[in-house]
C-alpha positions as CSV (number, residue, x, y, z in Angstrom):
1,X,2.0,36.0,63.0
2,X,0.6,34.1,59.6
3,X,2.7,34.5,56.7
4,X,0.3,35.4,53.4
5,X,0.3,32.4,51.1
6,X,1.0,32.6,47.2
7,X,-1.3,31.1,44.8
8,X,-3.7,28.9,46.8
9,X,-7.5,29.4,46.3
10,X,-7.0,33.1,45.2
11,X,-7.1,35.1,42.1
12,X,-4.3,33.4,40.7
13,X,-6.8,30.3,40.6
14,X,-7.2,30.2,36.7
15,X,-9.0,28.0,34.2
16,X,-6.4,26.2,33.2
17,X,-5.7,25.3,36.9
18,X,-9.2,24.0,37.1
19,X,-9.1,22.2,34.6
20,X,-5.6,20.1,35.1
21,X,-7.0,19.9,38.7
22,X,-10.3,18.4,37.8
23,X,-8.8,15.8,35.5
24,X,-6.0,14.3,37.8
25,X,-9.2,14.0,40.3
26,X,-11.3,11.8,37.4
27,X,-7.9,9.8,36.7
28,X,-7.1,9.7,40.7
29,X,-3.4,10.8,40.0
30,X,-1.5,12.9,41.4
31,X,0.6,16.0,40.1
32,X,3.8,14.2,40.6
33,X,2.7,11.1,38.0
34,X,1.7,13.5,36.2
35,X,5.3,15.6,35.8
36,X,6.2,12.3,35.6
37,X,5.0,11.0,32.4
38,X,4.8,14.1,31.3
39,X,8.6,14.6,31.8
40,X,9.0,18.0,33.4
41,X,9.5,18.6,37.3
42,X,6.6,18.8,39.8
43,X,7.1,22.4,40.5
44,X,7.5,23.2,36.8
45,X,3.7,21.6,36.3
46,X,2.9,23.5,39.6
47,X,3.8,26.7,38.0
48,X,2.1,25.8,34.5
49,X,-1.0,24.9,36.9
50,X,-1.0,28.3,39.0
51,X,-0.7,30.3,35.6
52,X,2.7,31.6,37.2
53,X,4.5,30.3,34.2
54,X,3.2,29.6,30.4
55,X,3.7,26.6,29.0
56,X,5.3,26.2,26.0
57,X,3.3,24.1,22.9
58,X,5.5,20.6,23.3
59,X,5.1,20.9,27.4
60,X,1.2,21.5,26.2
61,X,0.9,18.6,24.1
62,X,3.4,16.2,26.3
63,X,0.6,17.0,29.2
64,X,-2.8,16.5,27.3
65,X,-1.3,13.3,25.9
66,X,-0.4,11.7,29.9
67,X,-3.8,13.1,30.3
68,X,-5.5,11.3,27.4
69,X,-7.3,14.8,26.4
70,X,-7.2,17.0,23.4
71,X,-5.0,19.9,23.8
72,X,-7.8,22.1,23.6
73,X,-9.4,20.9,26.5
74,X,-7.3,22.3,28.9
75,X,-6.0,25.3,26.7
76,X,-8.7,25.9,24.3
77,X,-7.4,29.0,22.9
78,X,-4.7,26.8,21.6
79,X,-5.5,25.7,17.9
80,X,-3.7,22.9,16.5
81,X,-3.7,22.6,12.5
C-alpha cells in the first residue's frame, strides 16, 4: 500500500516555492548550501520553501542576500523602506 506524500508537486506547491526552486537551479546549488549560508537548518528552508512555515523578515533578507536577489523577488508582497 502507497503511503500519500505531503507537499510534493501538489497544491502546497506555491510561488514562493517556485521561485527559491528556480534560482538554486540558475546558481546550481543546492538547498543545503543554501541553509547553509543562509544560516538556518535544511528542513527549516524546506518548510519556508513548501509555504508550511512563514518566514520571518531577517530569515527573508538572510536568504535573498545568499541568493544575490532583491527581497522582493522571491516575496514581492514584502516592501522594504
Amino acid at each position: 500500500m502507497k503511503r500519500a506524500r505531503r507537499g510534493g508537486r501538489g497544491k502546497n506547491r506555491g510561488a514562493p516555492f517556485n521561485r527559491l526552486e528556480r534560482l538554486l537551479l540558475e546558481r546550481q546549488m543546492t538547498q543545503q548550501q543554501l541553509a547553509d549560508r543562509c544560516g538556518v537548518h535544511r528542513t527549516h528552508l524546506i518548510s519556508i520553501m513548501r509555504r508550511r512555515k512563514e518566514p520571518g523578515i531577517i530569515v527573508c533578507l538572510k536568504i535573498a542576500k545568499a541568493l544575490r536577489v532583491e527581497v522582493e523577488r522571491i516575496w514581492p508582497n514584502i516592501r522594504l523602506e
